[in-house]
C-alpha positions as CSV (number, residue, x, y, z in Angstrom):
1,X,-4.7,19.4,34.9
2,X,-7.1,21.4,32.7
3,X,-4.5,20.8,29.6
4,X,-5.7,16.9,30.5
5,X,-9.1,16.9,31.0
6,X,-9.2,19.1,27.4
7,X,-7.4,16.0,25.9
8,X,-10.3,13.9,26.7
9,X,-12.7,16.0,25.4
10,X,-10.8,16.5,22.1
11,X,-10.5,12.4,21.7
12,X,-14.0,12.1,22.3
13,X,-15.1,14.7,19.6
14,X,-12.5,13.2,17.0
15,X,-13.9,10.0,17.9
16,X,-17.1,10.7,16.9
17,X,-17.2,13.4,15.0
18,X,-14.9,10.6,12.4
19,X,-17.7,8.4,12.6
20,X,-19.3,10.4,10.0
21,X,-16.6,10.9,8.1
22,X,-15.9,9.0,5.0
23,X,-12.5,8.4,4.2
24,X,-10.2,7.3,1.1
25,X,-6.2,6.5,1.1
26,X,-4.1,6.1,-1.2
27,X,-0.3,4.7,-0.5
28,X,2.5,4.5,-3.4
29,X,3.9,0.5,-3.5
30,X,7.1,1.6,-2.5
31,X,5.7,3.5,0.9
32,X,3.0,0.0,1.5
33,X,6.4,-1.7,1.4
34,X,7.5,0.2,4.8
35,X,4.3,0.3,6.6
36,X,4.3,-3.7,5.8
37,X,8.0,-3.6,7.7
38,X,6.5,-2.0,10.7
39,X,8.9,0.8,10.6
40,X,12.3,2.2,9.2
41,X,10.8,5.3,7.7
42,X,10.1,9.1,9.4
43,X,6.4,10.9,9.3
44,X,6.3,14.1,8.2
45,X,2.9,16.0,7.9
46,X,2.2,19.8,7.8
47,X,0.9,21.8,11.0
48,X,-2.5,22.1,9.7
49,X,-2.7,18.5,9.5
50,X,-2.6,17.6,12.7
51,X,-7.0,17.4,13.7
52,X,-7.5,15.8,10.4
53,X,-4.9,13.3,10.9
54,X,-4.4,12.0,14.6
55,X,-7.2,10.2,14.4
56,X,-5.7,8.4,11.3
57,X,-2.7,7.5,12.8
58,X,-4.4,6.2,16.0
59,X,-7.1,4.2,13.6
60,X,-5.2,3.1,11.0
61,X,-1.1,3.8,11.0
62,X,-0.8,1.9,14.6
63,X,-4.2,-0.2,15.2
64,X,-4.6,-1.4,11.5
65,X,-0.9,-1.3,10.8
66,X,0.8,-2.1,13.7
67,X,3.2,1.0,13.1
68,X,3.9,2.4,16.3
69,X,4.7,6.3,16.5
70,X,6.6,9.2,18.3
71,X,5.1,12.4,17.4
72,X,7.6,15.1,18.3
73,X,6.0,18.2,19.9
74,X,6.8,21.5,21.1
75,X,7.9,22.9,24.3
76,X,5.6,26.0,24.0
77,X,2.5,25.7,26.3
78,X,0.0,24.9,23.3
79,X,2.5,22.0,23.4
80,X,1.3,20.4,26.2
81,X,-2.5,20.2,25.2
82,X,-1.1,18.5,22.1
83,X,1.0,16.2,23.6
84,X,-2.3,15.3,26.3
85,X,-4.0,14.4,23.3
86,X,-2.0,12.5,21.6
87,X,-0.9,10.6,24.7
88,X,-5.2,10.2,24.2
89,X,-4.6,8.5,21.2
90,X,-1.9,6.3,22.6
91,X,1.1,8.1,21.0
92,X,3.7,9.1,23.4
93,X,5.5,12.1,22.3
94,X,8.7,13.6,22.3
95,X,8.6,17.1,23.5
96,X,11.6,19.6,21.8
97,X,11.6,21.4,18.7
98,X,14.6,22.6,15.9
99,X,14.4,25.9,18.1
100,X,14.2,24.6,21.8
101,X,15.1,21.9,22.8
102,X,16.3,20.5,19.5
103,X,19.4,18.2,20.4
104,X,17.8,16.9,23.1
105,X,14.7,16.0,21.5
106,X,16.6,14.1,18.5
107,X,18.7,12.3,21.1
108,X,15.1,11.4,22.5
109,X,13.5,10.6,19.3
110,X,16.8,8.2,18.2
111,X,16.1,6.3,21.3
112,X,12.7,5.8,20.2
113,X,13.6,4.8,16.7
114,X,15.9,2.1,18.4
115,X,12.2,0.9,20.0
116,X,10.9,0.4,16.6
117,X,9.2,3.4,17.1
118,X,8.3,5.8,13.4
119,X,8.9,9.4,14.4
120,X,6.3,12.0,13.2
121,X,7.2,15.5,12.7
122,X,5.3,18.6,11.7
123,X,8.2,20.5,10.0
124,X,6.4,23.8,9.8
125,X,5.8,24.2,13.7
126,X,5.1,25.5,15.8
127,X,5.2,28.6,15.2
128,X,5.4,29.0,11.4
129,X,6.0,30.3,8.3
130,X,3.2,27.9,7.2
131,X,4.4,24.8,4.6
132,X,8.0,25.9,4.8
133,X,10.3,23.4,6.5
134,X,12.8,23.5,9.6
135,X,15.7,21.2,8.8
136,X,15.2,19.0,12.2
137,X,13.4,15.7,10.1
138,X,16.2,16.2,7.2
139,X,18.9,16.4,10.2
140,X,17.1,13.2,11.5
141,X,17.1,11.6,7.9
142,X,20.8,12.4,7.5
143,X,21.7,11.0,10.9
144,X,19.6,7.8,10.6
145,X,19.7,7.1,6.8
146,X,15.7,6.0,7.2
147,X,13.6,7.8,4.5
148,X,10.8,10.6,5.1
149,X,7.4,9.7,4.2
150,X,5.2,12.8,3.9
151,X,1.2,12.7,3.9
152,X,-1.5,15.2,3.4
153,X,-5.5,15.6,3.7
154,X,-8.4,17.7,2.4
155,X,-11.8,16.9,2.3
156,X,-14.5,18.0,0.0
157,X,-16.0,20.5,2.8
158,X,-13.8,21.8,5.9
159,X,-13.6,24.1,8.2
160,X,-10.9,26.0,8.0
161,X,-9.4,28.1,10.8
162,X,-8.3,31.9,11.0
163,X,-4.7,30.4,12.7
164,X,-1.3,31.1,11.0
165,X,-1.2,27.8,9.7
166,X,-5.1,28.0,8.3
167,X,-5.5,24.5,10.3
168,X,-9.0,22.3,8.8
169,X,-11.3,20.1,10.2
170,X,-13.9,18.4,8.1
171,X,-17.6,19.3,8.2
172,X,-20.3,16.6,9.3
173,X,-20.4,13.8,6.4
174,X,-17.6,15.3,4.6
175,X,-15.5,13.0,2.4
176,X,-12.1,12.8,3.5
177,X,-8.9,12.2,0.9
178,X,-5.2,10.9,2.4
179,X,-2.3,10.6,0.3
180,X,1.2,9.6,1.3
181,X,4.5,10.4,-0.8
182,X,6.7,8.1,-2.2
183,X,9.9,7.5,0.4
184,X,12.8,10.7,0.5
185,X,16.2,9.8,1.4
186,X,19.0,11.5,2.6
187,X,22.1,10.6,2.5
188,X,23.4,9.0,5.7
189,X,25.8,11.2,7.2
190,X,25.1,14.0,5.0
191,X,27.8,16.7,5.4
192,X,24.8,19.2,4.4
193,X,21.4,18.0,4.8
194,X,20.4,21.7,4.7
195,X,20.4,21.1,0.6
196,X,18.0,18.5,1.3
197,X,15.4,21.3,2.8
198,X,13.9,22.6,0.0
199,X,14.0,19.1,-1.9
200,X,11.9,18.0,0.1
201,X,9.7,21.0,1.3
202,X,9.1,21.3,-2.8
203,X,8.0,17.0,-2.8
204,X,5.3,18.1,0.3
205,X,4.2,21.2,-1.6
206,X,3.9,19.0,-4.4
207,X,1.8,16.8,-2.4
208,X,-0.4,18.9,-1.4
209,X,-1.2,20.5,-4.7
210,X,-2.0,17.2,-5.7
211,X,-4.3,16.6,-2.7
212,X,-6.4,19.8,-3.2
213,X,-7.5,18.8,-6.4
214,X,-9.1,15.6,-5.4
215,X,-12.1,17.2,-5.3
216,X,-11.5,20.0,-7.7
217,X,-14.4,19.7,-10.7
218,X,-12.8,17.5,-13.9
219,X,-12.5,19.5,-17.0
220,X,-14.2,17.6,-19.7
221,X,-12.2,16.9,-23.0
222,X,-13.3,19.1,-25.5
């Protein structure tokens, strides 16, 4: 009950603390091509990610582009606040993780996909190390042959938490940056989709680095 009543007083801040936040996105062609299909792809987003963007996915992913998502979340009891909120934003999640719960939750999530449903997972949680991946979205990319689309955020001035995963939330007026990747694809029916970890942790890392310089100063040619 409280874990509820905490989810509506979290959608209510995001929904107006937002308001004063000014946002830019940026989408590769070949990742516009997928959101235009409505599906037929896997979310994948870092742990820290997940203030800056639920209120992106609710906004924009499923009201502007008619994307509908599964968020998978964890069994731990942070878990159920999280899944309260999202369920907020009208995102019904899939609760399991790669450690608890794992087989279940993909046989959940596959169901969902079947729906039309894009999967989101946050492939550093719950728990950590911070931006290194569990295999469970490369084992759902192998078994499903659908590409993982990863995205990121920063803003110009954030908040930044003293958790694990150093979790941000932007300041009043702040400008906000989104980028998504370009697709990754796994083999279907990999034999080893563990080889595909570090691929693509290293095209998230990549994406981040890229992110945090948005609104790094622009060295002048000399």
């Amino acid at each position: 009950m409280k874990d509820k009543v905490f989810s509506y007083l979290i959608k209510w801040l995001l929904q107006f603390w937002f308001l004063f936040i000014r946002q830019e996105i940026y989408i590769p062609p070949e990742t516009e091509k997928l959101l235009d299909e409505h599906g037929g792809f896997i979310l994948a987003g870092w742990h820290n990610q997940i203030l800056l963007l639920t209120h992106h996915v609710s906004r924009y992913v499923q009201k502007k582009r008619k994307v509908m998502t599964t968020p998978l979340v964890s069994l731990s009891k942070d878990g159920e606040l999280t899944y309260q909120t999202f369920l907020r934003f009208n995102m019904v999640s899939v609760r399991g993780s790669t450690s608890r719960g794992g087989s279940t939750a993909l046989r959940s999530i596959l169901k969902t996909m079947k729906e039309g449903k894009v999967p989101i997972f946050t492939p550093d949680g719950p728990r950590g190390p911070v931006y290194k991946i569990q295999p469970g979205v490369v084992q759902m990319a192998a078994m499903t042959g659908l590409p993982v689309v990863s995205f990121f955020s920063t803003c110009d001035r954030y908040y930044e938490t003293r958790s694990w995963d150093k979790h941000r939330f932007p300041k009043f007026f702040a400008k906000q940056y989104i980028e998504y990747s370009k697709p990754f694809y796994v083999p279907k029916g990999e034999k080893n989709p563990e080889e595909y970890v570090q691929k693509l942790e290293d095209v998230m890392m990549d994406l981040v680095n890229k992110v945090d310089a948005h609104f790094s100063p622009k060295t002048e040619n000399k």
